[in-house]
VEXDREN-2710 file (C-alpha; in Angstrom, 1 decimal):
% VEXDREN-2710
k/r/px/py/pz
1/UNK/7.4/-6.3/28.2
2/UNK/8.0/-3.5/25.6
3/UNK/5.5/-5.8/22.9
4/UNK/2.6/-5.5/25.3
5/UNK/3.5/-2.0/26.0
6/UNK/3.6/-0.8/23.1
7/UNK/0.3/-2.9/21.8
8/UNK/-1.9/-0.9/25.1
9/UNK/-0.4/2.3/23.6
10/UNK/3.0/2.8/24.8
11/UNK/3.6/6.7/23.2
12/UNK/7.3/6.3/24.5
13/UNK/7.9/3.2/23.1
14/UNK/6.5/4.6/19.8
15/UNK/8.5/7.7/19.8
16/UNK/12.0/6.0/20.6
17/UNK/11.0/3.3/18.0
18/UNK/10.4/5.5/14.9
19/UNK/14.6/6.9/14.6
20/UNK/16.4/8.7/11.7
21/UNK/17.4/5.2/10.6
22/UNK/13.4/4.2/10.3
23/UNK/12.5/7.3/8.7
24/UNK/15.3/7.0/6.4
25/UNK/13.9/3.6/5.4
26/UNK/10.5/4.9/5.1
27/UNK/11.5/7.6/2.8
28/UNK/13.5/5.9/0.8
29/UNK/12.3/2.4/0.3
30/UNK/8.9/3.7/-1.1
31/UNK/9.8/5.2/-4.7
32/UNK/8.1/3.0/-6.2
33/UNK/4.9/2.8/-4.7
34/UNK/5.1/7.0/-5.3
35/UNK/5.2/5.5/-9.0
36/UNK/1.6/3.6/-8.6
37/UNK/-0.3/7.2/-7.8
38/UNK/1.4/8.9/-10.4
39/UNK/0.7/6.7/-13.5
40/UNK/-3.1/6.8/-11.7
41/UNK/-3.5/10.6/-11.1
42/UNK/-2.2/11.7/-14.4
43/UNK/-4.0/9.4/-16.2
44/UNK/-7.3/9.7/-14.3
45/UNK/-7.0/13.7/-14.9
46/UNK/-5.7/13.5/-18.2
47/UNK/-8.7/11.2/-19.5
48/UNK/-11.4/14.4/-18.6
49/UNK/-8.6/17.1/-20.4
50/UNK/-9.8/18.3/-23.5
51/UNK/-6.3/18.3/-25.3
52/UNK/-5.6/14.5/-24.2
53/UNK/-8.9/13.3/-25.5
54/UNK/-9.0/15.3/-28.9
55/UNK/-4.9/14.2/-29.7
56/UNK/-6.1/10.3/-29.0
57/UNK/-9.5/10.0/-29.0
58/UNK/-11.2/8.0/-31.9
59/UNK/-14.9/9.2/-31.5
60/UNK/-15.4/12.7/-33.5
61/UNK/-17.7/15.5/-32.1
62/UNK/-20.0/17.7/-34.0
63/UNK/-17.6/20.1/-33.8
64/UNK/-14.6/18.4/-35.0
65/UNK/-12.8/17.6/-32.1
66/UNK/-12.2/14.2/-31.0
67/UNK/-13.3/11.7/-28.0
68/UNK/-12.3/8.7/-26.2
69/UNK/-14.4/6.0/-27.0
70/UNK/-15.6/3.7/-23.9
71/UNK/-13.7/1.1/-25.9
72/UNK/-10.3/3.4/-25.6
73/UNK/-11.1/4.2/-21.8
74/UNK/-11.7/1.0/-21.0
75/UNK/-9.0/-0.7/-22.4
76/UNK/-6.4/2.0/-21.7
77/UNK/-7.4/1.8/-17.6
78/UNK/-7.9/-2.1/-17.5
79/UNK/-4.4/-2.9/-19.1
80/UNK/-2.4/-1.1/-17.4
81/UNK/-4.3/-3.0/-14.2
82/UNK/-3.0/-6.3/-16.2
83/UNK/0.5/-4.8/-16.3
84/UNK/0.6/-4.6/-13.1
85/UNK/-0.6/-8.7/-12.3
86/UNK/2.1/-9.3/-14.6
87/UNK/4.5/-7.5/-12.2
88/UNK/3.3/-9.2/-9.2
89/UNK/3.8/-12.5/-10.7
90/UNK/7.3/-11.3/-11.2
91/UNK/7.8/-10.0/-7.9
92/UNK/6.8/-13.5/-6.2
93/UNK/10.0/-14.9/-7.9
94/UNK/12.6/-11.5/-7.6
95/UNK/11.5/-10.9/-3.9
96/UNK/12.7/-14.2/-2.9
97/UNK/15.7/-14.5/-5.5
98/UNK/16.7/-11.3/-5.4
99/UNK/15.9/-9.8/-2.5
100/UNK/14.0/-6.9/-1.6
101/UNK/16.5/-4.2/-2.4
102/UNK/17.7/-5.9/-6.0
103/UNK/13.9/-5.9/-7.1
104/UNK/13.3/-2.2/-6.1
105/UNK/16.2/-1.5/-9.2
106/UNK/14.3/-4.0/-11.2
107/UNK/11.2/-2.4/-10.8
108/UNK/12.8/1.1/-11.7
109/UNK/14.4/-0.6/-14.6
110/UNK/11.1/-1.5/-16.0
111/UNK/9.3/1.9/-15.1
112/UNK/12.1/3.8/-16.9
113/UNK/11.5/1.7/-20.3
114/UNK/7.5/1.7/-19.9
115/UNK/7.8/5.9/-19.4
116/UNK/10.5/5.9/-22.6
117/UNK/7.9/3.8/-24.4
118/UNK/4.7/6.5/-23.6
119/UNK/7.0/9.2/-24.2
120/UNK/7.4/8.5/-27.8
121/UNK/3.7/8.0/-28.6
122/UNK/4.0/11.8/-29.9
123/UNK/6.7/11.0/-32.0
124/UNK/5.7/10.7/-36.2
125/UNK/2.1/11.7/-38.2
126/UNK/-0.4/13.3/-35.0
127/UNK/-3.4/11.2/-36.7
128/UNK/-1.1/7.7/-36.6
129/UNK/-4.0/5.1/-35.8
130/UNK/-1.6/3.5/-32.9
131/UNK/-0.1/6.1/-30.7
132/UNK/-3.1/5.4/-28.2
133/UNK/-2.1/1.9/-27.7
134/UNK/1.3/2.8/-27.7
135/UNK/0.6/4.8/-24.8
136/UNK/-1.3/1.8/-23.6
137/UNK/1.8/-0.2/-24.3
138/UNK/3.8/1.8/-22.1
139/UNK/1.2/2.0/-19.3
140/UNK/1.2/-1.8/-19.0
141/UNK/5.2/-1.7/-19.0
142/UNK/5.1/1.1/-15.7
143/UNK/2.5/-0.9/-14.0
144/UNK/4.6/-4.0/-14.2
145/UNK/6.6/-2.0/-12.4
146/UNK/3.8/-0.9/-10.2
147/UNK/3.0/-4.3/-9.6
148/UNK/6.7/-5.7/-7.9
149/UNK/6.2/-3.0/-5.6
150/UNK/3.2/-3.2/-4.3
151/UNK/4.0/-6.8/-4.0
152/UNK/7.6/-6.1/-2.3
153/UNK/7.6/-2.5/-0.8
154/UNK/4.9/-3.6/2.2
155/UNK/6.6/-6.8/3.0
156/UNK/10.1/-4.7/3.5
157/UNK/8.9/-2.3/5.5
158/UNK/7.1/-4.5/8.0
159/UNK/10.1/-6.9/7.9
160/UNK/12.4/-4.3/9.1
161/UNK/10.4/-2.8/11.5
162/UNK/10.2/-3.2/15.4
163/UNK/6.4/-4.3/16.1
164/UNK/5.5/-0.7/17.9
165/UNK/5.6/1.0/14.6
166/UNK/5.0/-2.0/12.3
167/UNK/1.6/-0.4/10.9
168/UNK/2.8/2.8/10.8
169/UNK/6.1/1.8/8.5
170/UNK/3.7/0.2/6.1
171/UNK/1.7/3.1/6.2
172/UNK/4.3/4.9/4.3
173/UNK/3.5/3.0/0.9
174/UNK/-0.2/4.4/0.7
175/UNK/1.6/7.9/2.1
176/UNK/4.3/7.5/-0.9
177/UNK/1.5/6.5/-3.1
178/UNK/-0.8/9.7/-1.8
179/UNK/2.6/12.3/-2.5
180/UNK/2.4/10.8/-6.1
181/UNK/-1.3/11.5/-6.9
182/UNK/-1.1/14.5/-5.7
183/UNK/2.1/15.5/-7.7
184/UNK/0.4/14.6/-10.8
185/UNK/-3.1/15.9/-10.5
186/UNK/-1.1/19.0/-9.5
187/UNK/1.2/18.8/-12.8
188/UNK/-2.2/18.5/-15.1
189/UNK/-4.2/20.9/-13.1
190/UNK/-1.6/23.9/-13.1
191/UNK/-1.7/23.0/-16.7
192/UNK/-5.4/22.3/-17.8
193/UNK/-6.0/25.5/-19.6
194/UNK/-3.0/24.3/-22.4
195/UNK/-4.0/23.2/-26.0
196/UNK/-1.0/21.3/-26.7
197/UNK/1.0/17.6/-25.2
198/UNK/2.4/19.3/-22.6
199/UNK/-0.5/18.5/-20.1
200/UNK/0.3/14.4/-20.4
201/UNK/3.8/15.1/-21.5
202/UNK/5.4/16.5/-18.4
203/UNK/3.5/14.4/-15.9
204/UNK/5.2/11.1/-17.9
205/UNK/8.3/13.3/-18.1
206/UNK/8.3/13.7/-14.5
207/UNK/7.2/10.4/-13.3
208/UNK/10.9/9.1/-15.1
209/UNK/12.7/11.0/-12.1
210/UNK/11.1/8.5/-9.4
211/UNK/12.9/5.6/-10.6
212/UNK/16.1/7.4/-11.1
213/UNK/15.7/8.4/-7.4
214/UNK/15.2/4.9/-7.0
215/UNK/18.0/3.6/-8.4
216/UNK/20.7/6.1/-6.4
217/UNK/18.5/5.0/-3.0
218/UNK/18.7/1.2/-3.0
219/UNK/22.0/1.6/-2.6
220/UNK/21.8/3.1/0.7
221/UNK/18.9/0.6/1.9
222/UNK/19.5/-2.0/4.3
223/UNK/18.6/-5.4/3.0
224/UNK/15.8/-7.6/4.6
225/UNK/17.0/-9.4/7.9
226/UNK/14.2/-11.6/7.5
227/UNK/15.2/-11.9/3.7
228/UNK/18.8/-12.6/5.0
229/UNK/18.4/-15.5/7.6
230/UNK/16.3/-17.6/4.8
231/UNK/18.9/-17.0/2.6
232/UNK/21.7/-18.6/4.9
233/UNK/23.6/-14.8/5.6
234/UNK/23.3/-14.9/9.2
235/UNK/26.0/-12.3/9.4
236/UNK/24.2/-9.8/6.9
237/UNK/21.7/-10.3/8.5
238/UNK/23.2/-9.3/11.7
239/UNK/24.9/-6.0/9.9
240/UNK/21.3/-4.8/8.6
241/UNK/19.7/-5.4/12.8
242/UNK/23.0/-3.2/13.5
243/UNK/21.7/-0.5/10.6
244/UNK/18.3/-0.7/11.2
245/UNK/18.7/-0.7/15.8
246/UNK/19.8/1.2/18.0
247/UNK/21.2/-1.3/20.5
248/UNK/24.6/-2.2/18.9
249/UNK/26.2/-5.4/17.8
250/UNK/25.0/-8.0/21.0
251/UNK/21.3/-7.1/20.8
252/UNK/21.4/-7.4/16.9
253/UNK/22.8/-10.5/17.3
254/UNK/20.0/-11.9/19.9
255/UNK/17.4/-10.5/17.5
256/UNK/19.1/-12.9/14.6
257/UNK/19.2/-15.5/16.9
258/UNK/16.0/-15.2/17.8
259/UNK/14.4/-15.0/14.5
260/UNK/16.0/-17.8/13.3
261/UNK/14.6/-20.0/15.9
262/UNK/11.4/-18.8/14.9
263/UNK/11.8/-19.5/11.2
264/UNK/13.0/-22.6/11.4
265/UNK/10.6/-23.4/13.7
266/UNK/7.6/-22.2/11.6
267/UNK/9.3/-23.7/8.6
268/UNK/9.4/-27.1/10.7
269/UNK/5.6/-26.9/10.9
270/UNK/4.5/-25.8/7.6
271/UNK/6.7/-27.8/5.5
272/UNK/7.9/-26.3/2.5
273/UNK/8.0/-23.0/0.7
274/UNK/6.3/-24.3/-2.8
275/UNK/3.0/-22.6/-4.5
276/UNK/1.2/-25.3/-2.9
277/UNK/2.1/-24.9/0.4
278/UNK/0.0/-22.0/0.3
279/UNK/-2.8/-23.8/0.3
280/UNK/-1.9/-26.4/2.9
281/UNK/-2.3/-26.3/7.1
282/UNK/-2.4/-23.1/8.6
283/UNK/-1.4/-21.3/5.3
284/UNK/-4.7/-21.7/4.0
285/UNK/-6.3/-19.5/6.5
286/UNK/-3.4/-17.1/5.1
287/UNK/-3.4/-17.0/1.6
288/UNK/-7.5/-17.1/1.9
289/UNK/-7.2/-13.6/4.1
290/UNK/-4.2/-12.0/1.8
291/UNK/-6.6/-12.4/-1.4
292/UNK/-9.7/-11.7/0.3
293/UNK/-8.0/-8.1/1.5
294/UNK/-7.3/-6.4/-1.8
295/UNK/-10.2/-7.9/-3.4
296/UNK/-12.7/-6.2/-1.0
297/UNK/-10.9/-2.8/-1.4
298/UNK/-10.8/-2.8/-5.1
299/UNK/-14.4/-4.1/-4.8
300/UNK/-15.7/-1.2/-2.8
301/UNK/-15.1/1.3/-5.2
302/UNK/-11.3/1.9/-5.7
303/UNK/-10.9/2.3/-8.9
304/UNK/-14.6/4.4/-9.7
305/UNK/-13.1/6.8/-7.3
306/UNK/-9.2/7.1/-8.1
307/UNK/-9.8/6.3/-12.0
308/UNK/-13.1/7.7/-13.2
309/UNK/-13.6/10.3/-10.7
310/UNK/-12.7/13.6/-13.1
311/UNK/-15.0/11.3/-15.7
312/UNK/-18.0/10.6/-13.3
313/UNK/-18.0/14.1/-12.4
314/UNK/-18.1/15.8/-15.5
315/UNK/-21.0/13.4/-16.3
316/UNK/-23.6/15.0/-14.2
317/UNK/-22.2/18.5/-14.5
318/UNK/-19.6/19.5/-12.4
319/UNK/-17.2/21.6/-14.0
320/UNK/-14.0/21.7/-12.2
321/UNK/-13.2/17.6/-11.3
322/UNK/-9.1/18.3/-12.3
323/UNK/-9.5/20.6/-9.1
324/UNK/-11.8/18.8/-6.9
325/UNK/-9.3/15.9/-7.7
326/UNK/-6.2/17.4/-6.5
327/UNK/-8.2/19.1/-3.4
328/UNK/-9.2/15.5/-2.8
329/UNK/-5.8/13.9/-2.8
330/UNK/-4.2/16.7/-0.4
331/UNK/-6.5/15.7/2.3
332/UNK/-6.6/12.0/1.8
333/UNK/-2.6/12.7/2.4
334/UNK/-2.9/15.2/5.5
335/UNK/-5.7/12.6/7.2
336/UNK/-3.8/9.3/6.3
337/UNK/-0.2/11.3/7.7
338/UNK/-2.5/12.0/11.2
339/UNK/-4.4/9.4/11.7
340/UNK/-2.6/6.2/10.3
341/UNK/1.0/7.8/12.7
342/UNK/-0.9/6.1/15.6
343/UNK/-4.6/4.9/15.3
344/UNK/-3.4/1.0/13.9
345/UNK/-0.9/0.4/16.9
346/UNK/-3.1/2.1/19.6
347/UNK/-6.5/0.7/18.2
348/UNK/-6.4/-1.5/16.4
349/UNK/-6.8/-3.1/12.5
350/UNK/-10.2/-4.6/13.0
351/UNK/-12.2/-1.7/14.1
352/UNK/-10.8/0.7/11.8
353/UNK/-11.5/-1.8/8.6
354/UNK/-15.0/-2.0/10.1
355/UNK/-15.7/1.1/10.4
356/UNK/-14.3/2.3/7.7
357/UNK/-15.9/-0.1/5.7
358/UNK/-19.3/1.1/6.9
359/UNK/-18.7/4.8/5.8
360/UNK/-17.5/3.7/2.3
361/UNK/-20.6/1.9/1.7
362/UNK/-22.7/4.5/3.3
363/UNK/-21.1/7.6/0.9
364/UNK/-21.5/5.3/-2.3
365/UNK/-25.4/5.1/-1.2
366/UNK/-25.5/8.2/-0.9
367/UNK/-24.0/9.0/-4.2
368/UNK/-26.5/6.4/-6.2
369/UNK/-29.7/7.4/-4.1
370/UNK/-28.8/11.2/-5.9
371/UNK/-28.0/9.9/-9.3
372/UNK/-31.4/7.9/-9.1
373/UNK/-33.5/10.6/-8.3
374/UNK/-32.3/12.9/-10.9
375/UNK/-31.6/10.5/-13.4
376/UNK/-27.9/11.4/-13.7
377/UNK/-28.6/15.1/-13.6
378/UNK/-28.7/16.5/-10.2
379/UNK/-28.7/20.2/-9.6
380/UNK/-26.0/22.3/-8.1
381/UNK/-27.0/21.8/-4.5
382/UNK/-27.2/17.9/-4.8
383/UNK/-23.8/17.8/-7.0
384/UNK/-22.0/19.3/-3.7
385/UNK/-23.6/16.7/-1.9
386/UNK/-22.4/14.0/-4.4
387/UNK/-18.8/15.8/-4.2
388/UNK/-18.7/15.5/-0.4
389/UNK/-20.2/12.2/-0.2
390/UNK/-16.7/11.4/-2.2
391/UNK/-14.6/13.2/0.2
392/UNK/-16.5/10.7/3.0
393/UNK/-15.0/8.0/0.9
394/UNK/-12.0/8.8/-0.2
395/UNK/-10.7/10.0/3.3
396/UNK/-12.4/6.9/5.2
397/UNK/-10.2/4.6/2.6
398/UNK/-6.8/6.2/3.5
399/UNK/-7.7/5.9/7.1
400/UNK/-8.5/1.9/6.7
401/UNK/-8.6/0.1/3.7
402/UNK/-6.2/2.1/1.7
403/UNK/-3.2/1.5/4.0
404/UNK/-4.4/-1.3/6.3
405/UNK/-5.0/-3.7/3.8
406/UNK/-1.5/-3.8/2.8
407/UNK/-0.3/-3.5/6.1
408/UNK/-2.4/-6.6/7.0
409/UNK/-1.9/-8.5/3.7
410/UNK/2.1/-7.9/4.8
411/UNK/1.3/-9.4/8.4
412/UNK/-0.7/-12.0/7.5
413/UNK/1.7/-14.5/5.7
414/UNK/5.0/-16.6/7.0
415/UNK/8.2/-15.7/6.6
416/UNK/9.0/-18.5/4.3
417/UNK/5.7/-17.9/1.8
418/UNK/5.3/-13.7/1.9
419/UNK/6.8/-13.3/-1.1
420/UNK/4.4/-15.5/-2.8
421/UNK/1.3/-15.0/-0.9
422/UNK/1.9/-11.4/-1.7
423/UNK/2.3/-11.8/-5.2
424/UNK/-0.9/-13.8/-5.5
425/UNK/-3.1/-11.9/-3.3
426/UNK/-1.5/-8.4/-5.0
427/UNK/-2.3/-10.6/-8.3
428/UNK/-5.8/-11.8/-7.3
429/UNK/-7.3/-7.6/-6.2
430/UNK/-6.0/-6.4/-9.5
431/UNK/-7.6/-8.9/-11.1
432/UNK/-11.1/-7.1/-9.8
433/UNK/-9.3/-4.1/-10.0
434/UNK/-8.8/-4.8/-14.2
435/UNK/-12.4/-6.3/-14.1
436/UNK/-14.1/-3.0/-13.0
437/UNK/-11.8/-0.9/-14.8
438/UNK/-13.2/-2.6/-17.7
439/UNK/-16.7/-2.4/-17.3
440/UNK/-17.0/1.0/-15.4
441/UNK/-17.2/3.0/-18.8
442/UNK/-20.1/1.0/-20.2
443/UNK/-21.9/0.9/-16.7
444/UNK/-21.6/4.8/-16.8
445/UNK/-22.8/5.2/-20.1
446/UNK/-25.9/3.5/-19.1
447/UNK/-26.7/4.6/-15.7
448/UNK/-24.5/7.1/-14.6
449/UNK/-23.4/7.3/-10.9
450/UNK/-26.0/5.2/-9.9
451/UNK/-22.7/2.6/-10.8
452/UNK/-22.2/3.5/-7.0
453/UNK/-24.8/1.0/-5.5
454/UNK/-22.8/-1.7/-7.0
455/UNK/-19.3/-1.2/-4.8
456/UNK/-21.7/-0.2/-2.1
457/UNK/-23.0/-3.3/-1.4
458/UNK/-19.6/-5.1/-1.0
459/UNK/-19.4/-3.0/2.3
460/UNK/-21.4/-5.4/4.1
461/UNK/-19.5/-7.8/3.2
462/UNK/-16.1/-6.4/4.0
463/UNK/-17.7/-5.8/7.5
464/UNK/-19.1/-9.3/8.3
465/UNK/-15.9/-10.8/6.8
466/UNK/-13.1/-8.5/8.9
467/UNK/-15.9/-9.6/12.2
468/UNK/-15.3/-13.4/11.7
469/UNK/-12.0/-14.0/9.8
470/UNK/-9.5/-10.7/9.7
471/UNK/-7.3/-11.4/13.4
472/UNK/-5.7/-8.1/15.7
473/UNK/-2.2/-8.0/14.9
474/UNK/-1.6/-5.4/16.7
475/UNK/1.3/-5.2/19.3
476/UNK/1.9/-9.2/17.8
477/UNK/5.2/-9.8/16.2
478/UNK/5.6/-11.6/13.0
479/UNK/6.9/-14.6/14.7
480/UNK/4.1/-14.3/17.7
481/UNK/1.6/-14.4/14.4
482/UNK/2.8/-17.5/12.9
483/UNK/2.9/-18.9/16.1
484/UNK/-0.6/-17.7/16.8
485/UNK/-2.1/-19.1/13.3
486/UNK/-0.4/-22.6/13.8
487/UNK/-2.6/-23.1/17.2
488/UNK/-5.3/-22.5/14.7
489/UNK/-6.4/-19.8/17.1
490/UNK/-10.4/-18.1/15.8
491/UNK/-9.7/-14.6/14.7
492/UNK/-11.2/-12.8/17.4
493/UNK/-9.5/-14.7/19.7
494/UNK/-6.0/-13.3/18.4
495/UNK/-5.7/-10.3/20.5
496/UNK/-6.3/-12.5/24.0
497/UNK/-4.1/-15.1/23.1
498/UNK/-1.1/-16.0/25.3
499/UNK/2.2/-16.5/23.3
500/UNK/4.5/-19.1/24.4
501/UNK/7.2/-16.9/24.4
502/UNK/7.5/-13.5/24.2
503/UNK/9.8/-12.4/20.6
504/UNK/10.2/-8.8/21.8
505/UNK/13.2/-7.4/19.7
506/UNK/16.6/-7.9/21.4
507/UNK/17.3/-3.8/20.4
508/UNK/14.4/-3.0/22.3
509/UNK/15.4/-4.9/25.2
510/UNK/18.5/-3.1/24.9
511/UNK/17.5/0.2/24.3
512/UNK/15.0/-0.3/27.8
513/UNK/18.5/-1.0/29.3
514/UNK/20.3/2.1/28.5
515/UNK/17.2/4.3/29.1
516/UNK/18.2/3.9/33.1
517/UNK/19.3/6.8/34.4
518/UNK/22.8/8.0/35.5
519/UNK/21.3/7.7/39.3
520/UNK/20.0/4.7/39.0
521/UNK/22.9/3.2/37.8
522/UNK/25.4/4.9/40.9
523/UNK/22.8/3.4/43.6
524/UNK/23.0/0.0/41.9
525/UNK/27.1/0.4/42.2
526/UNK/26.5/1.5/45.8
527/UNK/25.0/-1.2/47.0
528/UNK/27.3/-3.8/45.6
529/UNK/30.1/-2.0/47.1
530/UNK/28.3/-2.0/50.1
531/UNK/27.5/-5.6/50.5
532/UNK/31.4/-6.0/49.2
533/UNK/32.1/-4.2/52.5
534/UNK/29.7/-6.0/54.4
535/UNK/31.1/-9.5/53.5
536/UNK/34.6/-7.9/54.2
537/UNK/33.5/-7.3/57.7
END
């Protein structure tokens, strides 16, 4: 069947899955994650510019010019990481009250106001004691923001998706979020040589137009089937299949049908949709994977990388990080956009967490063992080595834990609980996320890079917990995998398992159908006619 097909690598499958209508929604329904990447590459570059750091900084240099203080970098990166669990715990309500579509023009709401709000930190007497925490104040207002989306955008995109290209629709949030790191490290490196605000200025300027964008697209987004049949719209729900399929009003209405069965079913065996529930039966398992994936990637160095990398690297010498930066993003994006278009569906999520895993932890060594043995000061040759050992990192994250742990934390939960478990496992890796964006200034300041053995040795970890507890959802449909955790099946079991039934989608069924050939269908009239003569005989 067209599942198992497409699960062994079916390209054709893959090809005639991923339409206009899919790209469309890919496009489209991912503003906001574009917003996450912003705020962080224009605030990563801007905390290493010159101009940014004398207009807010607090320290003062020898020479007159002023500094951020670990205090001030610390604070300024870790709130805005609380901003955003703020806007997760918002999401687990609007997601499910709302809808999908009605909290992506919340979220933009919010992100226009937080953007107004940094905007105006320039505003009055330059030496004003509070226009850095202004700024701050902002930054926690777009990472609210930030936060609904990371918590609704992935569970969207897998929801209407047809399980061939499941992975590589919720690939597009870390793609979105890649397109908006590099548009600001580009904004603030074209303008690094500038004395003035325009260097922070435009970027937050700029990063206004993505929620506008968002507004004027929601619109034109189909809503959540899934999102639809819990809600009692059965006939929405059938409208969206129609929007989303190409296989025309019966075959969205068999995919309906057969959804619901499944969701009542699952809802039969779970019980309820309350907080608690998330803790109870097969949920459990669950919620304990959801929170365990984004708190292993923020633990194995996310926020070192994509936060203090400009910082770290102008710390033992390197004197172009703005550039190395934006180099960096560019081929995080061109590597994810390859790789991630077919490597989750054809081999699978385990392998690729595990391996990359294993080269994250590796480059971080690396990185530590240098800053050790040259106490924070290495020489030209051994800084290139530090700056590749980054690029090892940073393009082995977007080609597994950057994108697959979303797209796994938006597989992983039931249809009647996502919203929540998303919000609280979203809520629970920011939480380590604001922890070491807290402490990763005052680690610097007293030993450097070596900071890097630290998220290093979570790799292990990350390995040995993807081996026993992270299933293979690949080629599985979201009903299949609540079906699948219910039997209380052992993770590395998942991929062997034999469904009771098969929950291909109806449009694919119909789609195989119309795929036979003009020939094929003549013979088939021919021999009815023939047997029609036959019997006449």
């Amino acid at each position: 069947m067209v599942s198992s097909q497409v699960g062994s690598g079916n390209w054709d499958a893959v090809r005639r899955d991923f339409t206009g209508k899919m790209l469309f929604v890919a496009i489209f329904g991912t503003f906001g994650s574009m917003t996450f990447a912003f705020d962080v590459g224009w605030w990563g570059s801007a905390l290493g510019h010159p101009a940014f750091t004398n207009y807010y900084g607090q320290l003062t240099k020898p020479n007159g010019t002023h500094a951020l203080s670990p205090t001030q970098q610390s604070c300024g990166t870790a709130l805005g990481t609380a901003g955003t669990m703020i806007g997760c715990m918002i999401a687990s309500w609007s997601a499910r009250a709302l809808g999908r579509k009605r909290s992506f023009l919340l979220l933009a709401v919010i992100a226009l106001m937080g953007s107004t709000v940094q905007l105006t930190s320039v505003l009055g007497d330059r030496s004003g004691p509070n226009k850095f925490w202004q700024l701050v104040v902002g930054k926690i207002m777009v990472n609210a923001s930030v936060g609904i989306a990371t918590t609704v955008v992935p569970p969207y995109l897998s929801e209407v998706s047809p399980t061939s290209i499941r992975a590589f629709m919720v690939t597009f949030h870390s793609l979105a979020e890649g397109v908006g790191g590099i548009l600001a490290n580009a904004t603030v490196y074209g303008l690094q040589k500038r004395t003035d605000m325009l260097p922070w200025m435009l970027p937050i300027g700029l990063q206004m137009v993505i929620p506008v964008l968002m507004i004027i697209s929601s619109v034109l987004l189909p809503e959540s089937p899934r999102w639809l049949i819990e809600m009692g719209r059965k006939e929405d729900a059938i409208k969206s299949i129609e929007r989303l399929r190409t296989g025309g009003a019966e075959a969205a209405r068999e995919e309906v049908a057969a959804l619901e069965d499944a969701i009542h079913q699952h809802e039969q065996l779970t019980g309820g949709t309350s907080w608690i529930h998330l803790f109870r039966g097969s949920n459990a398992r669950r919620t304990m994977i959801t929170v365990a994936m984004t708190c292993l990637q923020q633990g194995m160095g996310i926020s070192m990388v994509n936060n203090y990398l400009v910082v770290t690297l102008l710390n033992i010498g390197v004197t172009n990080p703005i550039q190395i930066a934006l180099i960096l993003g560019c081929c995080q994006f061109v590597v994810m956009l390859t790789v991630m278009s077919f490597a989750p569906d054809r081999f699978g999520r385990r392998p690729m967490l595990m391996l990359g895993a294993f080269l994250m932890g590796s480059a971080l060594f690396v990185v530590g063992s240098i800053s050790a043995a040259t106490n924070n000061a290495p020489p030209p040759v051994m800084q290139r080595t530090t700056i590749g050992m980054f690029f090892v990192w940073a393009l082995s994250f977007s080609t597994s834990w950057g994108p697959l742990s979303w797209t796994t934390m938006a597989e992983t939960p039931s249809a009647a609980l996502r919203e929540k478990s998303m919000g609280l496992g979203a809520w629970a890796g920011f939480g380590v996320g604001m922890t070491v964006n807290f402490v990763q200034p005052y680690i610097s300041a007293a030993i450097g890079a070596r900071s890097a053995f630290v998220y290093a040795s979570i790799a292990p970890f990350s390995i040995a917990f993807t081996y026993f507890l992270i299933p293979e959802f690949k080629g599985r449909s979201l009903e299949q995998i609540d079906e699948i955790f219910d039997a209380k099946v052992p993770a590395r079991k998942f991929a062997t398992y034999q469904c009771r039934t098969d929950l291909s989608d109806a449009a694919d069924r119909q789609v195989e159908a119309d795929k036979l050939g003009s020939d094929e269908k003549r013979a088939s009239m021919d021999q009815i006619e023939t047997a029609e003569m036959v019997q006449r005989v």
